[in-house]
LOLO-813591 format. One record per residue (C-alpha): x, y, z; residue in one letter. Coordinates in steps of 0.25 Angstrom, whole numbers, plus 5000, padded with zeros to 4 digits. Layout:
N
XYZa ...
This chain:
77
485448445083x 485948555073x 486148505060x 487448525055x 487748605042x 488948535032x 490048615028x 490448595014x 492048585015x 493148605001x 494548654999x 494948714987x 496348694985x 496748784972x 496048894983x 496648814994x 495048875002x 494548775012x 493048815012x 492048775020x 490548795017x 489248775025x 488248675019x 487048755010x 486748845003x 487048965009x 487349105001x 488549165005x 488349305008x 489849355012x 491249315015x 492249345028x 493849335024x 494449305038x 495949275032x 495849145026x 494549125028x 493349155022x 491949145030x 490749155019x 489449205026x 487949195021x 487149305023x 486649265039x 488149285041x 488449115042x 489749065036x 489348975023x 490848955020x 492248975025x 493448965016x 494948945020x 495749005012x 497248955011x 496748825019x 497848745015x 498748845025x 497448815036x 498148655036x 499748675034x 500648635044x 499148525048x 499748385046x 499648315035x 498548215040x 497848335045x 497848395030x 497548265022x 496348245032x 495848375031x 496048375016x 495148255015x 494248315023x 494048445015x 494148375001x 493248255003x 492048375009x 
């Protein structure tokens, strides 16, 4: 059975970033924009982290159950 890696999960909301970040330590060795996305890289070309940028736009028009759960979610991780 492969072992699963945790994921480290945070939103800032003064940036309104939804980031998403591999368990470890691993040096980040560059960075892909994709719109509002940003995928960071380590050198063996693995994404480390992933940032959503304007995130709060991701969830408008969910319903308010679907937000207040997925706000729990992401500020209790």
């Amino acid at each position: 059975m492969k072992k699963k890696a945790n994921t480290k999960i945070s939103y800032d909301s003064d940036a309104d970033v939804l980031s998403m970040e591999s368990a470890g330590r691993t040096i980040i060795d560059h960075a892909q924009e994709m719109g509002n996305l940003v995928v960071h890289f380590s050198r063996q070309n693995k994404p480390v982290l992933v940032e959503i940028l304007e995130a709060s736009r991701l969830f408008k028009g969910q319903s308010k159950s679907l937000r207040t759960t997925i706000r729990k979610t992401f500020v209790a991780a």
